[in-house]
BAFI-3210 file (N, C-alpha, C; in Angstrom, 3 decimals, decimal comma, padded with zeros to 6 digits):
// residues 110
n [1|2|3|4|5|6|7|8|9|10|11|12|13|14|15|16|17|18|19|20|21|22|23|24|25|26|27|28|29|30|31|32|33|34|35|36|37|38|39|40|41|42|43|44|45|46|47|48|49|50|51|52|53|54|55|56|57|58|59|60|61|62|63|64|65|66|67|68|69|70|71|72|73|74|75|76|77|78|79|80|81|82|83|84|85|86|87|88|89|90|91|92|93|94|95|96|97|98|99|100|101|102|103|104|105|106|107|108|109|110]
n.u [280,664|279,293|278,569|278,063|276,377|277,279|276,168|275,142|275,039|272,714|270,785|270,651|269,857|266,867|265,970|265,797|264,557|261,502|261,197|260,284|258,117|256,339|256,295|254,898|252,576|251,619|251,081|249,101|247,098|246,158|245,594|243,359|241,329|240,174|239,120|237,506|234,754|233,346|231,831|233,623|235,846|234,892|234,685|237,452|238,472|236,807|237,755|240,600|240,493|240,964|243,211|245,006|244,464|245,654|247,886|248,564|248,217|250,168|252,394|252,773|252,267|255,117|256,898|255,944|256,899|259,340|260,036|258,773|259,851|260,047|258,817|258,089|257,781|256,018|253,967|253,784|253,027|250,420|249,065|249,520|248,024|245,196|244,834|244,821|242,495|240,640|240,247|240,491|242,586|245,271|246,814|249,893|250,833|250,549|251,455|253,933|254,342|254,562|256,678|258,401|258,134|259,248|261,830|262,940|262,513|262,799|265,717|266,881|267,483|267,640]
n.v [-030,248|-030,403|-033,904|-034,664|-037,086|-039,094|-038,213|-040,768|-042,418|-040,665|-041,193|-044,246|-044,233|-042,786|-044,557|-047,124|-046,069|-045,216|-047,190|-049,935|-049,759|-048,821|-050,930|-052,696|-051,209|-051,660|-054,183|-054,429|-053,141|-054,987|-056,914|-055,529|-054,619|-056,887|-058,136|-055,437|-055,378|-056,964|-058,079|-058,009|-056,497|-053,342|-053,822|-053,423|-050,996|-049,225|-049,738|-049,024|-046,580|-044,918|-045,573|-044,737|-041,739|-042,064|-042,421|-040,216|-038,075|-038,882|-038,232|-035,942|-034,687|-035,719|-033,756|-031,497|-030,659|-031,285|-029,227|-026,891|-024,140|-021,642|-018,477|-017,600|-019,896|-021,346|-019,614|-019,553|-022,336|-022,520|-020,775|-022,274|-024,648|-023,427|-022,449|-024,931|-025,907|-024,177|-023,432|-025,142|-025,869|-027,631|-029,933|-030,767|-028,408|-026,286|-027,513|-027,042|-024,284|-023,509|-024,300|-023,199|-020,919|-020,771|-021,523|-019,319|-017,299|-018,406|-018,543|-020,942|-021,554|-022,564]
n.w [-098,371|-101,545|-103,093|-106,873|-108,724|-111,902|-115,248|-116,054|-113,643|-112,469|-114,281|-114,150|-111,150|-111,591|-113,429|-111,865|-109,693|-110,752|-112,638|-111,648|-109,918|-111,928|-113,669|-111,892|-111,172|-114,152|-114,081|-112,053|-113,193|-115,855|-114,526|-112,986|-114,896|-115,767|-113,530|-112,606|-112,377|-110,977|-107,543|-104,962|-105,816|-105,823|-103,056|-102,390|-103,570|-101,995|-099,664|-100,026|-100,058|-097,336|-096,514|-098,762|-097,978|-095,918|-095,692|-097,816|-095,481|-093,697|-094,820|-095,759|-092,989|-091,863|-094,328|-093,327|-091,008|-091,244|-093,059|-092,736|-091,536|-091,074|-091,167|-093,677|-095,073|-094,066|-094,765|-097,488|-097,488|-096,395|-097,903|-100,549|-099,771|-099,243|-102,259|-103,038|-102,337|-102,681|-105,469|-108,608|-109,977|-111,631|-109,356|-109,480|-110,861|-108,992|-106,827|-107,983|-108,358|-105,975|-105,020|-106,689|-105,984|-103,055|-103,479|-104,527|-102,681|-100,303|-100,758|-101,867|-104,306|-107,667]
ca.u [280,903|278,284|278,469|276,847|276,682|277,421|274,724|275,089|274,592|271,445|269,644|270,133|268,959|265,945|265,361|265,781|263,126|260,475|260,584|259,789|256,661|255,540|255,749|254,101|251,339|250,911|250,519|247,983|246,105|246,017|244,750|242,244|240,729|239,506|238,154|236,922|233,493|233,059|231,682|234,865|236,798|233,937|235,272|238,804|238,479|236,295|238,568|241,800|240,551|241,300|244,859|245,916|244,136|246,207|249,842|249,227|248,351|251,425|253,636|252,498|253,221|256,865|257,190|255,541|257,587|261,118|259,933|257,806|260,803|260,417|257,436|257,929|257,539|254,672|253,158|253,942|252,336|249,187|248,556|249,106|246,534|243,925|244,755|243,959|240,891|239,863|240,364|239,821|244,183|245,866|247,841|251,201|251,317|250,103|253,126|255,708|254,585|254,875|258,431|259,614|258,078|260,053|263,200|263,135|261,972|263,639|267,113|267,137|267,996|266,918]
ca.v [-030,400|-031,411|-034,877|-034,827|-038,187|-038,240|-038,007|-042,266|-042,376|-040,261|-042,083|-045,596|-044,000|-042,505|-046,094|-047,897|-045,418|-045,488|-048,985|-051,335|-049,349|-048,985|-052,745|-052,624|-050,524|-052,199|-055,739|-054,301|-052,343|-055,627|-058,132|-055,011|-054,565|-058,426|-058,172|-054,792|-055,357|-058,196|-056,924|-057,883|-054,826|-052,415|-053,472|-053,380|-049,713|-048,515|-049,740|-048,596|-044,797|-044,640|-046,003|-043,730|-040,659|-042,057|-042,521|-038,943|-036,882|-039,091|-038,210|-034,131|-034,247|-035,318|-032,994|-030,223|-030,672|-030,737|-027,802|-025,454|-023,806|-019,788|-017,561|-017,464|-021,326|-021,503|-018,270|-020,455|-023,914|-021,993|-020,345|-023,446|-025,324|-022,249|-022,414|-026,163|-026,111|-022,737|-023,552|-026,379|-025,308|-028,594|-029,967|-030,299|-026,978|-025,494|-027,653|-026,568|-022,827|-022,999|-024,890|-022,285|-019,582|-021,056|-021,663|-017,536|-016,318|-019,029|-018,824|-022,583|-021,488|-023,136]
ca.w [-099,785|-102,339|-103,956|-107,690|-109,382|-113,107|-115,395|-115,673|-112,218|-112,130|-115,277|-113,246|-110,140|-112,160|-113,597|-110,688|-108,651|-111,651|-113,639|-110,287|-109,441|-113,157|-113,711|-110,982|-111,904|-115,454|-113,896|-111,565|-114,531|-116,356|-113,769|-112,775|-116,075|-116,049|-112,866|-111,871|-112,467|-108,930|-106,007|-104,130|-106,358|-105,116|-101,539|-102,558|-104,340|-101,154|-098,451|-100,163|-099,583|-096,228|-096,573|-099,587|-097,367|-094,627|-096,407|-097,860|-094,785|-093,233|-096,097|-095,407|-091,912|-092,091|-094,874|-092,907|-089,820|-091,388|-094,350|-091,572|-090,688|-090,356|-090,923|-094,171|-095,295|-093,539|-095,544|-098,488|-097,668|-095,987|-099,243|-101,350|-099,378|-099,885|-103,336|-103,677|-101,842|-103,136|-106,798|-109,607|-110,577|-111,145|-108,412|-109,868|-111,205|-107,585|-106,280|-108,886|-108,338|-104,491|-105,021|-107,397|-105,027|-102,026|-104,580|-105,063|-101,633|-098,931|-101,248|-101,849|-105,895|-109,007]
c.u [279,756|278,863|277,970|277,282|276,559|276,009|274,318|274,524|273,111|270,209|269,598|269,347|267,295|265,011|265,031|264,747|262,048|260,424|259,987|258,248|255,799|255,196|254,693|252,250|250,753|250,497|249,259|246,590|245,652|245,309|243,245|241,143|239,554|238,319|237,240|235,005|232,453|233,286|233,315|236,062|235,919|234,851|236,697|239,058|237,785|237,161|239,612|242,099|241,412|243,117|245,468|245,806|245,070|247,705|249,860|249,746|249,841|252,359|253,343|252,819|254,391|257,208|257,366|257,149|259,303|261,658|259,675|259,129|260,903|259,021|256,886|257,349|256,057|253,532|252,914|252,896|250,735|248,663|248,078|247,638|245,445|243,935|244,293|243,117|239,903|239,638|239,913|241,757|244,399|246,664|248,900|251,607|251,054|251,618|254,099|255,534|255,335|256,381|259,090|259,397|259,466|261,527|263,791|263,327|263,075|264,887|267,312|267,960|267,244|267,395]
c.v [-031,197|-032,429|-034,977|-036,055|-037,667|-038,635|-039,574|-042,671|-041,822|-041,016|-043,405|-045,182|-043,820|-044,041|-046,673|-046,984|-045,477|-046,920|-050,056|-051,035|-049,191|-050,372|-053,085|-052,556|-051,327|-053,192|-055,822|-054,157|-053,686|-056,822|-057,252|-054,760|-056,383|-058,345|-056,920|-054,772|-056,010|-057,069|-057,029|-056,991|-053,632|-052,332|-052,928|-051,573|-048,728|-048,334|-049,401|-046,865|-044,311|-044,762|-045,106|-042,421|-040,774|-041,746|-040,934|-037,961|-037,512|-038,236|-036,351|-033,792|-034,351|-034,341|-031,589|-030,037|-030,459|-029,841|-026,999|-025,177|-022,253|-019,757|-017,736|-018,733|-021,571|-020,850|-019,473|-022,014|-023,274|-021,492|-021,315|-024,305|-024,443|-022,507|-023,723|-026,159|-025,315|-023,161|-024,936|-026,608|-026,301|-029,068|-029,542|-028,697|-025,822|-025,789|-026,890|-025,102|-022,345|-023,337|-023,493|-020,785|-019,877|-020,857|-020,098|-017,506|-016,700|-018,628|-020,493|-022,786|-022,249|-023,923]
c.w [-100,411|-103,439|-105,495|-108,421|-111,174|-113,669|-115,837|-114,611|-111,787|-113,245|-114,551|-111,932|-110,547|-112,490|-112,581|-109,819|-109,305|-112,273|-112,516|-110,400|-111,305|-114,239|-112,991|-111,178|-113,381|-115,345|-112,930|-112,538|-114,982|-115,464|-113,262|-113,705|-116,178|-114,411|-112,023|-111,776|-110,896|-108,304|-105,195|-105,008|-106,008|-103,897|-101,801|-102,839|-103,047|-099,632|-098,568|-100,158|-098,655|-095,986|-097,405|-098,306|-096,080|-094,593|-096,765|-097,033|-093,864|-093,453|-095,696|-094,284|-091,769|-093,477|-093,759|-091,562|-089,965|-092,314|-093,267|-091,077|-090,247|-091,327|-092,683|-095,608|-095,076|-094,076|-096,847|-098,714|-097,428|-097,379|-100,439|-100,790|-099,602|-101,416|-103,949|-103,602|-102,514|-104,653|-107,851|-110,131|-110,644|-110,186|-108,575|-110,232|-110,142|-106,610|-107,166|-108,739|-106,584|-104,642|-105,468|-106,275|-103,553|-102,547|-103,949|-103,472|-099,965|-099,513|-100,924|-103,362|-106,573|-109,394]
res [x|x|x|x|x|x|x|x|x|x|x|x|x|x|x|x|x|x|x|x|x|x|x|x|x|x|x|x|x|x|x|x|x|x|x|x|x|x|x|x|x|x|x|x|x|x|x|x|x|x|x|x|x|x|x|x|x|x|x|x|x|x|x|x|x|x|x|x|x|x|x|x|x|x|x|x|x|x|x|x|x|x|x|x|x|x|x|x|x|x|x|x|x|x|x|x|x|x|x|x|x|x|x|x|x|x|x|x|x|x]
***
């Protein structure tokens, strides 16, 4: 049986998953603005590559591993990645096409 919370329930969730990290973000923005110019934000901005590049391809393998599930999933993600690499397309709208393709094709719905 599916659970759905009411639509109270999903605006606090919503809040509560976005406002932390966008405080977040604005108190960074604001202390970075004063000092990005120092060499020690050079290092900071050069050494934090490796860590985003590291959290994403993380964040892609447990995706991959519990999405990759039949022939046809796999058709799906393989393509998307061609299509990033291959193209200039925006991300999001490369994700939201493969989603809605999967939506249609796996029967996951809309």
């Amino acid at each position: 049986m599916i659970h759905r919370a009411s639509r109270r329930g999903s605006i606090v969730a919503l809040l509560a998953f976005f406002v932390p990290a966008a405080v977040i973000a604005l108190l960074v923005a604001r202390v970075w603005a004063g000092v990005r110019l120092s060499p020690w934000a050079k290092t900071i901005r050069v050494a934090i590559v490796p860590v985003g590049t590291g959290l994403t391809l993380g964040s892609a393998f447990t995706l991959a591993r519990s999405g990759l599930e039949d022939p046809r999933s796999i058709v799906i993600a393989v393509a998307t990645v061609g299509i990033l690499v291959r193209t200039k397309l925006p991300v999001p709208v490369v994700l939201a096409g493969a989603g809605l393709l999967g939506a249609v094709l796996l029967g996951g719905g809309l």
